[in-house]
PyMOL CGO cylinders between C-alpha atoms (Angstrom):
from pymol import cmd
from pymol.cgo import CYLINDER

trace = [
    CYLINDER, 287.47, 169.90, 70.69, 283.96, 169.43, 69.89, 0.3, 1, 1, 1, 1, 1, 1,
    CYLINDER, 283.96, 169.43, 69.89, 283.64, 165.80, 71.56, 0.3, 1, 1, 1, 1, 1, 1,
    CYLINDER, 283.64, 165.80, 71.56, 285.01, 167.22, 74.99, 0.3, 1, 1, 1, 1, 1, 1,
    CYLINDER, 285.01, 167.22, 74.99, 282.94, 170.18, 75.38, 0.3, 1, 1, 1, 1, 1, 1,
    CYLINDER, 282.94, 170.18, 75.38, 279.47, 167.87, 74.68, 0.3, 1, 1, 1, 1, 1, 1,
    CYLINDER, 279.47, 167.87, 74.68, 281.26, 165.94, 77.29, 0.3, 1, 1, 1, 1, 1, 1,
    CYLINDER, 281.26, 165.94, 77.29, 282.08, 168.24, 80.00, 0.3, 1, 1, 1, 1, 1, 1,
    CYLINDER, 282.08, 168.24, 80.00, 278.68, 169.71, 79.08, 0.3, 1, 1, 1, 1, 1, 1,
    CYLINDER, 278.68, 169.71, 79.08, 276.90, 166.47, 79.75, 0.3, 1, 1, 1, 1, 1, 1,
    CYLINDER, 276.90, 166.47, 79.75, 278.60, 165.81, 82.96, 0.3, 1, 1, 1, 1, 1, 1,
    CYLINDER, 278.60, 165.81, 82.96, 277.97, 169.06, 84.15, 0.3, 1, 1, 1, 1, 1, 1,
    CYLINDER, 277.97, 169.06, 84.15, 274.20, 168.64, 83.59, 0.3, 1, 1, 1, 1, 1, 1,
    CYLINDER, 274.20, 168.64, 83.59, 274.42, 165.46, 85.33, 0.3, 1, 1, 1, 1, 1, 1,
    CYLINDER, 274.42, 165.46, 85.33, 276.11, 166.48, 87.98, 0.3, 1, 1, 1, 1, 1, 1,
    CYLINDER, 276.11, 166.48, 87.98, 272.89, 168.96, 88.53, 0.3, 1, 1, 1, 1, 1, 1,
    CYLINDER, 272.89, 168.96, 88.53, 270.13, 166.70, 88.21, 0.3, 1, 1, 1, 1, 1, 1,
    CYLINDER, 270.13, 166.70, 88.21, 271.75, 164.38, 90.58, 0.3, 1, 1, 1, 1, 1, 1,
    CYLINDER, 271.75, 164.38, 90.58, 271.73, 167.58, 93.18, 0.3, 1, 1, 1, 1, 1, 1,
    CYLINDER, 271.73, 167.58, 93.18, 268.27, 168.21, 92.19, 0.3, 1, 1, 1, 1, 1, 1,
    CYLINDER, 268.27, 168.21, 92.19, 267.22, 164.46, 93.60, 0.3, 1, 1, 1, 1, 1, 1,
    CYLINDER, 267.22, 164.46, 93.60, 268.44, 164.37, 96.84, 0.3, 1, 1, 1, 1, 1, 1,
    CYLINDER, 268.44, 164.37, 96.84, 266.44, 161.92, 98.96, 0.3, 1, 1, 1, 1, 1, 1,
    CYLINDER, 266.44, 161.92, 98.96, 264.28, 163.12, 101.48, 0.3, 1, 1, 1, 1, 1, 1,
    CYLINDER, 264.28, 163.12, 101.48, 263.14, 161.74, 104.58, 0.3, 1, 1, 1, 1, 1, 1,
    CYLINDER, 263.14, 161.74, 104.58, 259.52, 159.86, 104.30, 0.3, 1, 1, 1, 1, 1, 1,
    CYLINDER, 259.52, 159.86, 104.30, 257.32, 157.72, 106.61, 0.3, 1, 1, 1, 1, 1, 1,
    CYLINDER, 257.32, 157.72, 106.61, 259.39, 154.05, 106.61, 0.3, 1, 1, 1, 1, 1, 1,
    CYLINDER, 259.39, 154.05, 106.61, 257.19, 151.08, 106.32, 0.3, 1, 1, 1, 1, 1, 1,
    CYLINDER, 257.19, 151.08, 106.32, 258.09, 149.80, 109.95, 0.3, 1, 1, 1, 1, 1, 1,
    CYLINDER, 258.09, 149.80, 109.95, 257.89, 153.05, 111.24, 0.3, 1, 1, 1, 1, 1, 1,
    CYLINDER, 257.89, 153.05, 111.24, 254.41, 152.97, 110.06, 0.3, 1, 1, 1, 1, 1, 1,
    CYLINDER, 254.41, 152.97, 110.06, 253.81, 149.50, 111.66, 0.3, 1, 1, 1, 1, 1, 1,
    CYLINDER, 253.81, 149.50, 111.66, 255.26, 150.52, 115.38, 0.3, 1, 1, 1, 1, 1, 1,
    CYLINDER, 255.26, 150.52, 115.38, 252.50, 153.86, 115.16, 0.3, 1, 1, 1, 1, 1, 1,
    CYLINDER, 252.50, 153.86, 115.16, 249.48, 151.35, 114.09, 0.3, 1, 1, 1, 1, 1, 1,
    CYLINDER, 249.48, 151.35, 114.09, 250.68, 148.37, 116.42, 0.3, 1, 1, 1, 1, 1, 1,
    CYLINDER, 250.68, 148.37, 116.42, 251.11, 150.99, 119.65, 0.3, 1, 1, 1, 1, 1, 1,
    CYLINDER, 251.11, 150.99, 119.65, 247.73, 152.77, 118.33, 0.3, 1, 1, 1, 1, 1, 1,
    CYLINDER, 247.73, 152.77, 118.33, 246.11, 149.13, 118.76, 0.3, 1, 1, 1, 1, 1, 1,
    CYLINDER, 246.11, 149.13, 118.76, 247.47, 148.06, 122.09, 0.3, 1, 1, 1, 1, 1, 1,
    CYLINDER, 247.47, 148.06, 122.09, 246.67, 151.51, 123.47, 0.3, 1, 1, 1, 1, 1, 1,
    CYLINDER, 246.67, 151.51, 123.47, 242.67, 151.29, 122.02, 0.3, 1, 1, 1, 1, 1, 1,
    CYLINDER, 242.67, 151.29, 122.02, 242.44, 147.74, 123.34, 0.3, 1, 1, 1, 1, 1, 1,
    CYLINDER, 242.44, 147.74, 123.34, 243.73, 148.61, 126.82, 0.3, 1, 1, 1, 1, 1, 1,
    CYLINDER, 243.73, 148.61, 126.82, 241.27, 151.59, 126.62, 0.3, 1, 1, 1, 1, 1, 1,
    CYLINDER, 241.27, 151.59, 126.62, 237.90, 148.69, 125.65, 0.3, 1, 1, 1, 1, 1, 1,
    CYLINDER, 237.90, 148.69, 125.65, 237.92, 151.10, 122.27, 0.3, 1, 1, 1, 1, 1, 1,
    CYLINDER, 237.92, 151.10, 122.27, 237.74, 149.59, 118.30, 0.3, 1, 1, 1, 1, 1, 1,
    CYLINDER, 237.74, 149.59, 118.30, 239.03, 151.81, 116.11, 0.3, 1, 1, 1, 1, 1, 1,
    CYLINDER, 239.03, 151.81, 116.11, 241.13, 151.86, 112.53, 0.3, 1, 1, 1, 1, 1, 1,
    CYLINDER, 241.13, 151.86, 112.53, 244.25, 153.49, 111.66, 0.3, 1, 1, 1, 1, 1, 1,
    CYLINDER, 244.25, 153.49, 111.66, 245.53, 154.72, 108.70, 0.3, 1, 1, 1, 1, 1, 1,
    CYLINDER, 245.53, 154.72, 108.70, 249.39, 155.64, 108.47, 0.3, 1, 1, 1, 1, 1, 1,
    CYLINDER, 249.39, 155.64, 108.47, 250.39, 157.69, 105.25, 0.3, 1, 1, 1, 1, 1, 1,
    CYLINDER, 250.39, 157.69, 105.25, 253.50, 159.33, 103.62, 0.3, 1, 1, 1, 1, 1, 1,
    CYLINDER, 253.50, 159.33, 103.62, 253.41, 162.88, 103.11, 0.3, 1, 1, 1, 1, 1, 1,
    CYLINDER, 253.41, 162.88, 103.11, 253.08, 162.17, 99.55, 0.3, 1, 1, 1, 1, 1, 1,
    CYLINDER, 253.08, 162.17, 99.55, 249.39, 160.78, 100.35, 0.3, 1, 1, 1, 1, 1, 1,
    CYLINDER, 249.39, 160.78, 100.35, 250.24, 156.91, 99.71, 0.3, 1, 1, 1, 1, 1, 1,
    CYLINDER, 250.24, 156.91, 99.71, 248.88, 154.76, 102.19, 0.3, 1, 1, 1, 1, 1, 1,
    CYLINDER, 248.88, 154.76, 102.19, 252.00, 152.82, 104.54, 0.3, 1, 1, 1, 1, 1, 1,
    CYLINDER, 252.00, 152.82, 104.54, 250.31, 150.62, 107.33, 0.3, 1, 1, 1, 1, 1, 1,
    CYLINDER, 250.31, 150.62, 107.33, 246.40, 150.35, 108.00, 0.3, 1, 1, 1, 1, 1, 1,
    CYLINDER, 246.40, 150.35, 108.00, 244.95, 147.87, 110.14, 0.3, 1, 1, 1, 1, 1, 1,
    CYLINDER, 244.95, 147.87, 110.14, 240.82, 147.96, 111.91, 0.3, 1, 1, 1, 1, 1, 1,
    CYLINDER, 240.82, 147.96, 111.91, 240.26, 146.27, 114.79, 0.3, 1, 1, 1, 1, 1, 1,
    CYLINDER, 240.26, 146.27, 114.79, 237.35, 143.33, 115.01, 0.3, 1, 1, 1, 1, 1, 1,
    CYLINDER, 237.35, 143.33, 115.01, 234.99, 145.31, 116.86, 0.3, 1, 1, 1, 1, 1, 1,
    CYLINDER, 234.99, 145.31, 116.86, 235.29, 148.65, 114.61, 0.3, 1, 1, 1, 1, 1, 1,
    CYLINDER, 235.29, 148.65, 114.61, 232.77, 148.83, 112.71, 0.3, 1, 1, 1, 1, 1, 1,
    CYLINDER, 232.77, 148.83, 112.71, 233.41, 148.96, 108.68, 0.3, 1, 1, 1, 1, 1, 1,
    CYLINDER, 233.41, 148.96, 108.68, 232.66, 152.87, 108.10, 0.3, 1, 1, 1, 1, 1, 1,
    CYLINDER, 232.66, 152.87, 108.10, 235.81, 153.86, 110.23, 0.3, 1, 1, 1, 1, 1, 1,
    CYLINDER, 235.81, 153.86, 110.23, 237.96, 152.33, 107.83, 0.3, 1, 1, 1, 1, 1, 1,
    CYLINDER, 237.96, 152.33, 107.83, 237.26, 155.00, 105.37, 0.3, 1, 1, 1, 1, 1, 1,
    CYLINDER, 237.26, 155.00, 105.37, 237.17, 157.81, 107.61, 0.3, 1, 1, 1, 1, 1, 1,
    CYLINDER, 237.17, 157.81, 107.61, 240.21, 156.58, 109.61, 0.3, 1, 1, 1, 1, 1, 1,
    CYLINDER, 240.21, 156.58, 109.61, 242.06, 156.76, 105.56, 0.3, 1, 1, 1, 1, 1, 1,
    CYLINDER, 242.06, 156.76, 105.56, 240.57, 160.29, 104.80, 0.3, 1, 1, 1, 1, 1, 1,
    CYLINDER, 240.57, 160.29, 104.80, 241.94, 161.55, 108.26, 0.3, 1, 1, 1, 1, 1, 1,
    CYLINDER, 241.94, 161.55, 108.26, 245.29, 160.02, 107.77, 0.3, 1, 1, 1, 1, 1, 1,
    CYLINDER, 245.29, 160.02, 107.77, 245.74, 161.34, 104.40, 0.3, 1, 1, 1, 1, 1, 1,
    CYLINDER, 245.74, 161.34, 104.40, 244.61, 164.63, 104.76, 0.3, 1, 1, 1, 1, 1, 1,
    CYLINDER, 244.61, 164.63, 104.76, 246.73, 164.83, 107.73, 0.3, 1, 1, 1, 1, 1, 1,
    CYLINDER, 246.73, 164.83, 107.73, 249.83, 163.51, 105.99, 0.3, 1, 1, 1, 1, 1, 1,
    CYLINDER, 249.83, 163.51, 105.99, 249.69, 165.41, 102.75, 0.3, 1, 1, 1, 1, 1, 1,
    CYLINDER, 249.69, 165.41, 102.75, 249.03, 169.25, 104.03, 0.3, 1, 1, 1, 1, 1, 1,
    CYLINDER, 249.03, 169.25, 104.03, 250.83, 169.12, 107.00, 0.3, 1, 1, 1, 1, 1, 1,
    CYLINDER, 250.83, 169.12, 107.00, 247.77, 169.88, 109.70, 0.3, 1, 1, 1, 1, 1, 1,
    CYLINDER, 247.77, 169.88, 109.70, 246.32, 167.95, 112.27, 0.3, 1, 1, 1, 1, 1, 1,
    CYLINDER, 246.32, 167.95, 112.27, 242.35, 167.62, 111.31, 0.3, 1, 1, 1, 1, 1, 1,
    CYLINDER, 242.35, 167.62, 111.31, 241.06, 169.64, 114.12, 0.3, 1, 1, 1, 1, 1, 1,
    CYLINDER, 241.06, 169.64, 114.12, 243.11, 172.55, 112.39, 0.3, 1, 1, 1, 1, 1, 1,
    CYLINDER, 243.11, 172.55, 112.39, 241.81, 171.62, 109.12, 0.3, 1, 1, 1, 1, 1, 1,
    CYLINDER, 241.81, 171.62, 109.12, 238.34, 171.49, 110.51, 0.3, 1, 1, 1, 1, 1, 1,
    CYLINDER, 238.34, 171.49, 110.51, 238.14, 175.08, 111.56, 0.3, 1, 1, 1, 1, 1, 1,
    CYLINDER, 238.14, 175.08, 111.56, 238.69, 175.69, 107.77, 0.3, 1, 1, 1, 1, 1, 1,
    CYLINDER, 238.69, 175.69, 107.77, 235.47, 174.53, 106.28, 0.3, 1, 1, 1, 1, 1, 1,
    CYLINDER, 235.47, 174.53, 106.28, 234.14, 172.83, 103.87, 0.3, 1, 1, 1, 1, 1, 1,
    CYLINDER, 234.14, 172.83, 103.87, 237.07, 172.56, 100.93, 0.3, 1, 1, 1, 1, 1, 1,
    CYLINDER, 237.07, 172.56, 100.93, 238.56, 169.67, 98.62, 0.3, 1, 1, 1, 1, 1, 1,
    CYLINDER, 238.56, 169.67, 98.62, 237.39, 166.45, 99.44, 0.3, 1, 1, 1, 1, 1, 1,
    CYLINDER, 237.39, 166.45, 99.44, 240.51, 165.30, 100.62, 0.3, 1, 1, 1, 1, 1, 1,
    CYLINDER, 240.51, 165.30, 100.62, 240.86, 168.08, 103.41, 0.3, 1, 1, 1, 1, 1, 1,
    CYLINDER, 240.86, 168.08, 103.41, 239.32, 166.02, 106.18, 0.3, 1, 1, 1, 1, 1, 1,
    CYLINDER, 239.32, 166.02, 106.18, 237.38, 168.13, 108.22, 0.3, 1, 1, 1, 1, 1, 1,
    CYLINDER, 237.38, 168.13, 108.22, 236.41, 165.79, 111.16, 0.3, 1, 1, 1, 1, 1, 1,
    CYLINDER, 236.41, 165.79, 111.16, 239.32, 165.43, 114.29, 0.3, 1, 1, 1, 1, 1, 1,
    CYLINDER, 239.32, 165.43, 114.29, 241.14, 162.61, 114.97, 0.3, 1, 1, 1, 1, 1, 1,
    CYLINDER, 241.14, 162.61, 114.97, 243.97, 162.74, 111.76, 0.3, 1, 1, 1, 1, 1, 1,
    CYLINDER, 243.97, 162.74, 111.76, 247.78, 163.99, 112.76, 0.3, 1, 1, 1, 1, 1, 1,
    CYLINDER, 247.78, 163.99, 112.76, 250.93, 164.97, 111.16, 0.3, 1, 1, 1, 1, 1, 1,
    CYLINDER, 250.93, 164.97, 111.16, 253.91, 162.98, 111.82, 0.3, 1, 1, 1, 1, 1, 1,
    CYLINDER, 253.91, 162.98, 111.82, 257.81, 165.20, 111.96, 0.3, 1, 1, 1, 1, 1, 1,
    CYLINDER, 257.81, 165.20, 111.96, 261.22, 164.30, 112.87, 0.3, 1, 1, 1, 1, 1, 1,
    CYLINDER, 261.22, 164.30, 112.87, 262.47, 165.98, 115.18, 0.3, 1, 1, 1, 1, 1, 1,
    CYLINDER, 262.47, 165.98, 115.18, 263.80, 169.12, 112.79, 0.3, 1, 1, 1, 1, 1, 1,
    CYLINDER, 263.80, 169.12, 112.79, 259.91, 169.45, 112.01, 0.3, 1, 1, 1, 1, 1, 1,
    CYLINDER, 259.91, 169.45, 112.01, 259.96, 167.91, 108.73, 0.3, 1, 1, 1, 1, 1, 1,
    CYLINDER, 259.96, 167.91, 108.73, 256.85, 166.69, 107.31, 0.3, 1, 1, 1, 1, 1, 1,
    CYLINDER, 256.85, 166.69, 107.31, 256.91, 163.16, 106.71, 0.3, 1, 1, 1, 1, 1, 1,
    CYLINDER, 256.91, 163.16, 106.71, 253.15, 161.60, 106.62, 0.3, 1, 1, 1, 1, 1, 1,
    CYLINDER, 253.15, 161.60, 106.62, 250.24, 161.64, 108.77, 0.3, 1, 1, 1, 1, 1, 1,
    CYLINDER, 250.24, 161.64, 108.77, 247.97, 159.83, 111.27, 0.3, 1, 1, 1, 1, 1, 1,
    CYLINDER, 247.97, 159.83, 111.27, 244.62, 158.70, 111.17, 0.3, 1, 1, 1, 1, 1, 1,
    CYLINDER, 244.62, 158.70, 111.17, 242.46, 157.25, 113.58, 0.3, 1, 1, 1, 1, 1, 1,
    CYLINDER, 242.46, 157.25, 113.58, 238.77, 156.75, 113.61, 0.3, 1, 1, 1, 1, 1, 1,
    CYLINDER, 238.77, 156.75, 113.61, 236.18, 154.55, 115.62, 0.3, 1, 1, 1, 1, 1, 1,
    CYLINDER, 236.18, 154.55, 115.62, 236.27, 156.16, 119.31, 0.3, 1, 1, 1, 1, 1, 1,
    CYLINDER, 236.27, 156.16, 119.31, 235.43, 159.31, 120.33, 0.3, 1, 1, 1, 1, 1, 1,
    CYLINDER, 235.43, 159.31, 120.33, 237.62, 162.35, 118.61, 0.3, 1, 1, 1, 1, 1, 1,
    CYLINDER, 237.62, 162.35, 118.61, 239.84, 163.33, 121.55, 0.3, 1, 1, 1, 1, 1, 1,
    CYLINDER, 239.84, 163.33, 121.55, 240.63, 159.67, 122.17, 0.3, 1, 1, 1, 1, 1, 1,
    CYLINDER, 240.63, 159.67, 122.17, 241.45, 159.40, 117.89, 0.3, 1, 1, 1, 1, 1, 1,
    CYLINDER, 241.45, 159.40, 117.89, 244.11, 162.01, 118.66, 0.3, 1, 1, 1, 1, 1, 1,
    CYLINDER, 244.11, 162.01, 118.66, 245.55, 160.72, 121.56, 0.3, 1, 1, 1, 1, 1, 1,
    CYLINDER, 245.55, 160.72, 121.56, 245.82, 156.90, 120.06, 0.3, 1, 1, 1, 1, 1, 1,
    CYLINDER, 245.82, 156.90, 120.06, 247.50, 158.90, 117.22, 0.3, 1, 1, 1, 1, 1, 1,
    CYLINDER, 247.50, 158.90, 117.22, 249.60, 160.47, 119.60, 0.3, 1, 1, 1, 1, 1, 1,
    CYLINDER, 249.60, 160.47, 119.60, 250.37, 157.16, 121.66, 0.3, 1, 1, 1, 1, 1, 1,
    CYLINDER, 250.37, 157.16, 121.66, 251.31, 155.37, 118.34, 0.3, 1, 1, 1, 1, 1, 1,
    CYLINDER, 251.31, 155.37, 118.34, 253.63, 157.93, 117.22, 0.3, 1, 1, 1, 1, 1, 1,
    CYLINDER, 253.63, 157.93, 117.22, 255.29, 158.52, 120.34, 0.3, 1, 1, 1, 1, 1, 1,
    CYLINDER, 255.29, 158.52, 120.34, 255.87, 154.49, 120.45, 0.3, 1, 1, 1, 1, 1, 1,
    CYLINDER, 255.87, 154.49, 120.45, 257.89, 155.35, 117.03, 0.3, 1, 1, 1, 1, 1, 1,
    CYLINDER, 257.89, 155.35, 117.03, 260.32, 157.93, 118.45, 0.3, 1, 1, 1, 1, 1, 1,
    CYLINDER, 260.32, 157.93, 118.45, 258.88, 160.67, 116.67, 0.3, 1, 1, 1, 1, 1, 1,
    CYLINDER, 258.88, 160.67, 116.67, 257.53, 163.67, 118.51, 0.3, 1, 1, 1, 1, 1, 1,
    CYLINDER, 257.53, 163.67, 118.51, 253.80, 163.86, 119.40, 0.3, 1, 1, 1, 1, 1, 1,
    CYLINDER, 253.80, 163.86, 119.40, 251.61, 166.17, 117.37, 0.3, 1, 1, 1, 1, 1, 1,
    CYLINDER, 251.61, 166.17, 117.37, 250.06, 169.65, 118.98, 0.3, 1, 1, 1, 1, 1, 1,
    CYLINDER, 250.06, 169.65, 118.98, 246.63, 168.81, 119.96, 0.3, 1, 1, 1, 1, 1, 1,
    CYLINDER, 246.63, 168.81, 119.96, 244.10, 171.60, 119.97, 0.3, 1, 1, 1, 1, 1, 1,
    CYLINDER, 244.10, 171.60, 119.97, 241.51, 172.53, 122.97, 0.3, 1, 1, 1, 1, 1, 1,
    CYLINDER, 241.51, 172.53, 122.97, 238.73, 170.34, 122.82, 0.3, 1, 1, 1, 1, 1, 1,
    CYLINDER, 238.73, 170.34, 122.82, 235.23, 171.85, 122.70, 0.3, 1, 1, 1, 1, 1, 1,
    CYLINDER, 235.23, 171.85, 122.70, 232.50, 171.06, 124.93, 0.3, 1, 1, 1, 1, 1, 1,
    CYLINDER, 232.50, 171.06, 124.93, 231.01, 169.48, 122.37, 0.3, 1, 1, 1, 1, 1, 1,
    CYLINDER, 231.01, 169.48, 122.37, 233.85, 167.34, 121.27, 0.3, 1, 1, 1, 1, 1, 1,
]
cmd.load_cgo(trace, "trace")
């Protein structure tokens, strides 16, 4: 009697940490590749040199690639963007307006979140190299080239 309830007991626990892991969606690694790859063609056919960063929404990096002509500082900034963009959900214009907070809340435009089309979360977008409001839309371009719906871009500034 003892044996089977430790046994029903056991299975009934396992049955609810195998409901507690259900796999969610998250940024594929050639998903990643089509958004950097479109993000490239687009900069090159617009005589720009930029570097993208492509992250889950858990903040680890998928795809990155800078283009010859970028200069080296973009890389990071192109990575902070992504990240930030990936992991809170915002694009970096939004997070901008915020202030100075954590170091990882990028606070310069030009980083995107990426949804499905049910608006779930699943990474983020950075570009860096070329003006801001061209960042976003070779964000834009390279996530659109992956089937995934294109980010809500803020009004640009004069300044911007």
């Amino acid at each position: 009697m003892r044996r089977t309830l430790i046994t029903a007991t056991l299975f009934a626990a396992a049955g609810l940490v195998a409901q507690a892991q259900d796999a969610k969606p998250t940024m594929g690694l050639e998903t990643a590749g089509t958004i950097v790859a479109a993000c490239i063609d687009h900069a090159e056919a617009n005589a720009q040199a930029v570097a993208i960063a492509v992250y889950d929404q858990h903040g680890n990096l998928r795809a990155f690639a800078r283009m010859d002509d970028a200069s080296a500082g973009v890389s990071d900034i192109a990575m902070w963007k992504g990240k930030s963009a990936g992991k809170y959900g915002y694009a970096t214009a939004m997070t901008a307006e915020w202030g100075i907070g954590p170091g990882d809340v990028a606070n310069w435009r030009g980083g995107l979140p990426i949804h499905l089309e049910g608006g779930e979360l699943i990474g983020g977008v950075g570009v860096s190299g070329a003006p801001s409001v061209f960042d976003e839309e070779c964000g834009n371009v390279g996530i659109a080239a992956a089937g995934l719906p294109m980010a809500d871009i803020m009004e640009v500034d004069a300044e911007d």
